[in-house]
C-alpha positions as CSV (number, residue, x, y, z in Angstrom):
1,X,14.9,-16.6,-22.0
2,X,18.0,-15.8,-20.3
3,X,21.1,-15.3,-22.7
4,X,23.0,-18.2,-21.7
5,X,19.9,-20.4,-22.7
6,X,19.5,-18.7,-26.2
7,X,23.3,-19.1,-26.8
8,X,23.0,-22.8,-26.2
9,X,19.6,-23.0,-28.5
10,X,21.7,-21.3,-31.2
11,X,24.5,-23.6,-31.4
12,X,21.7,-26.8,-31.2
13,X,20.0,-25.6,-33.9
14,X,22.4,-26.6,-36.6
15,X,22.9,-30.0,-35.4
16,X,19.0,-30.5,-35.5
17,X,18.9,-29.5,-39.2
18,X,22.2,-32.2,-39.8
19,X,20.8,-34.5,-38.2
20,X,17.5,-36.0,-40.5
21,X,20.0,-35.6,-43.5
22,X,22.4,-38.1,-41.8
23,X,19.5,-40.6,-41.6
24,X,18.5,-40.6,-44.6
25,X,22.1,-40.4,-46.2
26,X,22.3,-44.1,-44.0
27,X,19.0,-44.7,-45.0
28,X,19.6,-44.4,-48.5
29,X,22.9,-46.1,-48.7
30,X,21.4,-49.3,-46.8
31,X,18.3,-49.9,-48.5
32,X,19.2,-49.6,-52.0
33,X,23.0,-49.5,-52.3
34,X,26.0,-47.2,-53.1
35,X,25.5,-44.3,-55.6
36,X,28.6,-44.4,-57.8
37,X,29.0,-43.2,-61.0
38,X,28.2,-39.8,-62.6
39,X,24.4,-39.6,-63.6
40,X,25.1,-36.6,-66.0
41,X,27.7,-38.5,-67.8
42,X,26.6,-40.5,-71.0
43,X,26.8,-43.9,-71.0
44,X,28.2,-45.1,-74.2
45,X,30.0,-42.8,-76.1
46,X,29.8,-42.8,-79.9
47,X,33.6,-44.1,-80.3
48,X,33.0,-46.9,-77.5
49,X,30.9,-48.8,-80.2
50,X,32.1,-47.8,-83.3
51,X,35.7,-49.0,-81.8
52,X,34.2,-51.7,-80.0
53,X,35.5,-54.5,-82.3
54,X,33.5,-58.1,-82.6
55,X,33.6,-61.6,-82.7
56,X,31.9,-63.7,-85.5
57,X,31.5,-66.8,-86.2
58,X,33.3,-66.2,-89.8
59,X,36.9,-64.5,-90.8
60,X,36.2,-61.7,-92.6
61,X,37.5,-62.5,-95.5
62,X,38.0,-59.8,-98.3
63,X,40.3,-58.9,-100.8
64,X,40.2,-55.1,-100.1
65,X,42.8,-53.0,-97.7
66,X,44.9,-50.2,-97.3
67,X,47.6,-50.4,-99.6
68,X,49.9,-47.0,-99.0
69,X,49.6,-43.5,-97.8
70,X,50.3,-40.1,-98.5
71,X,53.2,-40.0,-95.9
72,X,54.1,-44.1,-96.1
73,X,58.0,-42.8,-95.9
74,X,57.1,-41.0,-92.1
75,X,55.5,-43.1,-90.7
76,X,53.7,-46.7,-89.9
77,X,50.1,-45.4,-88.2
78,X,48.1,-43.2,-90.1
79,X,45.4,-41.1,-88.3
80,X,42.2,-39.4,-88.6
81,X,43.1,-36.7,-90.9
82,X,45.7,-38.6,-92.9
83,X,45.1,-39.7,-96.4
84,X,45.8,-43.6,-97.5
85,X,45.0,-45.8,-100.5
86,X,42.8,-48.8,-100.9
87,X,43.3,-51.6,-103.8
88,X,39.3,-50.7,-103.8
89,X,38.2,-48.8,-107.1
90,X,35.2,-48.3,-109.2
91,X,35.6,-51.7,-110.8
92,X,34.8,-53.0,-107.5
93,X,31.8,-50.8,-106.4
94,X,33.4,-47.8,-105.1
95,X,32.3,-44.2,-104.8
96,X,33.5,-40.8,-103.7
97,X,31.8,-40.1,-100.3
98,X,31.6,-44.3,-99.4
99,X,32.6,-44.4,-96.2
100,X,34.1,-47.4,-94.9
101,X,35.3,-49.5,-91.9
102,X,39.2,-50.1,-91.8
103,X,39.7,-53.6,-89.6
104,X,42.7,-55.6,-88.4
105,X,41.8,-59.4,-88.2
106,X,43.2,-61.4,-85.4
107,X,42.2,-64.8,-85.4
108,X,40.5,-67.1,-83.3
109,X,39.5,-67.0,-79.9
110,X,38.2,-69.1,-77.4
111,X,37.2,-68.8,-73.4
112,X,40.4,-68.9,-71.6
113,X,38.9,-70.6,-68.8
114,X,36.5,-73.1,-70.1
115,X,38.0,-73.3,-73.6
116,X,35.0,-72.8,-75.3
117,X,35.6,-71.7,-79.1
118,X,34.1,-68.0,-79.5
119,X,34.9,-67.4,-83.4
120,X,37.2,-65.0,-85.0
121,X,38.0,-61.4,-83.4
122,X,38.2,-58.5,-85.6
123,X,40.1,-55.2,-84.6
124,X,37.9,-51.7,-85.9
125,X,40.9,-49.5,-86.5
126,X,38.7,-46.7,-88.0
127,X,36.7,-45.2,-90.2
128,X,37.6,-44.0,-93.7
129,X,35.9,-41.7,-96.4
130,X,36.9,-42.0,-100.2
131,X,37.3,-38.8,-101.7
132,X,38.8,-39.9,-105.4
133,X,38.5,-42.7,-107.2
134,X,40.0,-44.7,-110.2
135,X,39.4,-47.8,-112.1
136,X,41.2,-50.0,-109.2
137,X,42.7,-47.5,-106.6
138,X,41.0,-45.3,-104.1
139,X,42.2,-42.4,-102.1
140,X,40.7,-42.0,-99.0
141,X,40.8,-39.8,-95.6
142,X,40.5,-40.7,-92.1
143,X,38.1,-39.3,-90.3
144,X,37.6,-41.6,-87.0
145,X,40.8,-43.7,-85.7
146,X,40.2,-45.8,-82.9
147,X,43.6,-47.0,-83.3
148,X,46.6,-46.7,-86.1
149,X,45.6,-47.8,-89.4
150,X,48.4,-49.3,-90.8
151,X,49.0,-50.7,-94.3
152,X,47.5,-54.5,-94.6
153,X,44.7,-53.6,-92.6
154,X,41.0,-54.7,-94.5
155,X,38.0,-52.6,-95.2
156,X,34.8,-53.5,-95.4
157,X,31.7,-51.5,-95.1
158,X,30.3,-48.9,-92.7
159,X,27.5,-49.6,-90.5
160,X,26.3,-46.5,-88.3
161,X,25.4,-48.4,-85.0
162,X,23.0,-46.3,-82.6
163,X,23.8,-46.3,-78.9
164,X,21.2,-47.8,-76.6
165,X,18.7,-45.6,-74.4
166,X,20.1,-45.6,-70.9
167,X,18.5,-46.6,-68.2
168,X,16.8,-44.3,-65.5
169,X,19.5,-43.8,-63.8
170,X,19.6,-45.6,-59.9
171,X,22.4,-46.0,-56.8
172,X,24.1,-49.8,-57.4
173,X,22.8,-52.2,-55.2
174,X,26.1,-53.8,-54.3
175,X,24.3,-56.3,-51.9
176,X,21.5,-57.5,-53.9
177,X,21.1,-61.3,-54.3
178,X,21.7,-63.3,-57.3
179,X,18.7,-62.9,-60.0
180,X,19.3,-66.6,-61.4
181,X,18.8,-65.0,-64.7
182,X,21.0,-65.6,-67.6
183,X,24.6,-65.2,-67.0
184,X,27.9,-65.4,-68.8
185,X,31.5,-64.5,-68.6
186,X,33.9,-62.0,-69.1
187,X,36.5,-63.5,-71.4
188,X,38.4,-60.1,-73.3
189,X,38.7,-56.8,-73.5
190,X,39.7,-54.0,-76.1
191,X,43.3,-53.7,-76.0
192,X,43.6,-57.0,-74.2
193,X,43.9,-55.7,-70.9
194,X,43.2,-57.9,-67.9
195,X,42.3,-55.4,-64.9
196,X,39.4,-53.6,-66.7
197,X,37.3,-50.5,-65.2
198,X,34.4,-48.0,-65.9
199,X,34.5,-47.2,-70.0
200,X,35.9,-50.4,-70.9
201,X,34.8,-52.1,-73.5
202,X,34.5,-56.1,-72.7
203,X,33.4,-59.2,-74.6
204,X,31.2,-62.4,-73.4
205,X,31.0,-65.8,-73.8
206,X,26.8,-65.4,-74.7
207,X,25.6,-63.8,-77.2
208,X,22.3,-63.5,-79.3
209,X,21.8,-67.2,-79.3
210,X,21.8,-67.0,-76.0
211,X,18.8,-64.7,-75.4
212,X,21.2,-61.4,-75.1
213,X,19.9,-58.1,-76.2
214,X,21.2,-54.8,-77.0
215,X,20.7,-52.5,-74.3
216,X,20.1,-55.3,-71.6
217,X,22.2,-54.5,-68.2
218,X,24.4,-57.3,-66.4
219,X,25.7,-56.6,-63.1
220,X,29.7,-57.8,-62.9
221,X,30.2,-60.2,-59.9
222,X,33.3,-62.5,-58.6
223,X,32.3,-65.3,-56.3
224,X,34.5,-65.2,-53.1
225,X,37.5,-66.9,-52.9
226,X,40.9,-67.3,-50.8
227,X,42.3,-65.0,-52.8
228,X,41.2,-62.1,-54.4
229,X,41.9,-61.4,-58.2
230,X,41.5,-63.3,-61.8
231,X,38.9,-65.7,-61.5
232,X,41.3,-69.1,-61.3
233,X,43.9,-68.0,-59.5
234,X,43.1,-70.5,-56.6
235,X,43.5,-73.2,-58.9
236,X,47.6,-71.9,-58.9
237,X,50.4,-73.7,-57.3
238,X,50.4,-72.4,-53.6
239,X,53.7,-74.1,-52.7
240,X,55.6,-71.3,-53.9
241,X,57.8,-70.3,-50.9
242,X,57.5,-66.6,-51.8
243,X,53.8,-66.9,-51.7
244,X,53.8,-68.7,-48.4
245,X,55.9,-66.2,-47.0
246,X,53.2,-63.6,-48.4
247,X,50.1,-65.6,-46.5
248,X,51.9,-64.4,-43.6
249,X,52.4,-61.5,-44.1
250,X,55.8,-60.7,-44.9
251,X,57.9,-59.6,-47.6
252,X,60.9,-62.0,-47.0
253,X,62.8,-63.3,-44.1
254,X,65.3,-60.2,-43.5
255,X,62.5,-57.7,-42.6
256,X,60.4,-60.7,-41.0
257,X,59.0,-58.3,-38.3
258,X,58.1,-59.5,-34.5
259,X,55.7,-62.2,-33.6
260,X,52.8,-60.4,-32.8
261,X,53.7,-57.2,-35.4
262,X,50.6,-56.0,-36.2
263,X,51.2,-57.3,-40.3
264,X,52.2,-60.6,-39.2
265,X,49.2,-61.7,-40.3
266,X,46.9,-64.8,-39.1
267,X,47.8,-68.4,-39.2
268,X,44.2,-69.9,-40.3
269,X,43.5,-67.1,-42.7
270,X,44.0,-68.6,-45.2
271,X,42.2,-72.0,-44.5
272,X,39.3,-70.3,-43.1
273,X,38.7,-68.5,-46.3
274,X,39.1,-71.7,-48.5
275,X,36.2,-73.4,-46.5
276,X,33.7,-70.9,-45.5
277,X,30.4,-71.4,-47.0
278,X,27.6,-68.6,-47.8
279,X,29.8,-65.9,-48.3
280,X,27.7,-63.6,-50.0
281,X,29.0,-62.5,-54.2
282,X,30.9,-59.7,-54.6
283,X,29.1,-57.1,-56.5
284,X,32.2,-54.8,-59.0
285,X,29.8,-53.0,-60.8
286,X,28.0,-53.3,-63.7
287,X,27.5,-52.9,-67.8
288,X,25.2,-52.7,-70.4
289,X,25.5,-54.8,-74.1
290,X,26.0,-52.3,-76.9
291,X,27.2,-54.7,-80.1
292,X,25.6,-58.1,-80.4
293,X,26.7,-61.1,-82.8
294,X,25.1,-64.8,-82.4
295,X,27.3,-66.2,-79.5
296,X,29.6,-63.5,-78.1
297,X,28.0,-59.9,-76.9
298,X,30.1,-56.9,-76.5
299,X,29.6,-54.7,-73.5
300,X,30.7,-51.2,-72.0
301,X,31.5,-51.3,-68.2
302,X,29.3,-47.9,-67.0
303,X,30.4,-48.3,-63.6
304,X,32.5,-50.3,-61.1
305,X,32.6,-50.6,-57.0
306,X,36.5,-51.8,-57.4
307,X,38.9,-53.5,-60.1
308,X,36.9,-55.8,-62.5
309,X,39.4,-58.8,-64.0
310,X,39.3,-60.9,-66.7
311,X,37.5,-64.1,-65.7
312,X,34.8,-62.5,-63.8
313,X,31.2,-63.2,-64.1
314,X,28.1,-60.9,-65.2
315,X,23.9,-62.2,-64.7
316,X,21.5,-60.1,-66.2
317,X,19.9,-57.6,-63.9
């Protein structure tokens, strides 16, 4: 083979060895879906549901709570390592080595969006060991703080909740069509946050009664609209001259740029996208149920394709 022929055989060969891995990276991506997330990475964490918090259909209503600390003087928050005293002694049942759930009540909720009543959401600030008792006072260490503990907060017992097995772990079909399973709502989050991502821990408007399980999957989905963000947001007054200006495209009038500036944006935009029909769902990710209570299931986002809001619906996979 003359040189000139080998030379060009040479620098083919590594494109013929790309190639088949290109395909099947298309392949792959087109017939099942994106792979996003980190398959090595666990998917709930021991503090994601002993922090979680829930929702029940009854205040938690006890007597019992942290009274003082060790270092009240310092400071407000007391964290794991820190001691503090309960109102909680051995005339009420307690022991050295009890362990115990410190909890902030916060009252009732309800769906933001359809106003349906939820029950009463309770806070998990930590988790507390007793470590010397009297007659009607405790002393007890921190030793898990999903949050400041602060004087007034409750206690009521520990409950050592195991983490659901994982599923086999599989690329996220981000164009699958709807299941028509049973679906529900995002309607909170830990920390009250409305733009929520992977780790999150998020609440629903169904629950146990509803035929939820621990360990089930939901895949996160918004249904298109003219305007991308908290599911409602069309429903806001859209005569705002500010916003107007926006649907075109611009900032204000000073920096208004020339007609056909390529950010000038498009005059029907915005009424094409408010009456198009068949738009396919857009598919942000997806999480699985790790605390359960009779109407309202809390969940742990394990992956997302963009920002998941408030508002925003889930269907079991």
């Amino acid at each position: 083979m003359p040189r000139s022929c080998r030379s060009f055989a040479l620098l083919l060969l590594p494109l013929l060895l790309i190639v088949p891995v290109f395909r099947s990276v298309a392949k792959a991506q087109e017939g099942v879906g994106l792979v996003l997330g980190d398959p090595r990475e666990p998917i709930v964490h021991r503090k994601d549901i002993l922090c979680a918090g829930f929702v029940s259909k009854r205040h938690v209503d006890t007597p019992f709570q942290v009274i003082g600390g060790e270092k009240e003087d310092e400071r407000v928050f007391f964290a794991a390592g820190e001691i503090i005293y309960l109102n909680y002694g051995a005339h009420d049942g307690a022991s050295v080595g009890d362990s115990l759930y410190a909890i902030r009540p916060r009252g009732e909720i309800e769906n933001p969006f359809t106003g349906k009543d939820l029950g009463y959401y309770h806070e998990e600030m930590g988790i507390i060991r007793i470590i010397a008792v009297q007659r009607h006072i405790s002393t007890a260490e921190v030793t898990m703080s999903c949050d400041g503990i602060m004087i007034g907060d409750v206690i009521r017992p520990y409950d050592e909740y195991i983490a659901p097995e994982p599923k086999d772990f599989a690329p996220l079909n981000r164009y699958d069509l709807p299941t028509h399973k049973l679906s529900g709502q995002i309607v909170m989050s830990r920390g009250y946050r409305d733009y929520l991502a992977e780790r999150d821990i998020v609440f629903l408007d169904i629950g146990a009664d509803q035929g939820v399980k621990i360990g089930q999957y939901y895949t996160i989905y918004r249904e298109p609209g003219y305007k991308e963000g908290p599911v409602g947001i069309e429903d806001w007054d859209y005569d705002d001259e500010a916003e107007i200006e926006r649907d075109h495209g611009f900032s204000d009038h000073r920096y208004k740029p020339a007609d056909f500036s390529i950010i000038a944006g498009h005059d029907d935009e915005i009424e094409i996208r408010k009456h198009r029909i068949g738009v396919p769902r857009k598919v942000l990710g997806e999480m699985e149920i790790i605390r359960l209570e009779g109407h309202v299931a809390t969940g742990v986002i394990t992956r997302t394709t963009q920002e998941v809001n408030l508002g925003d619906y889930v269907e079991l996979q």
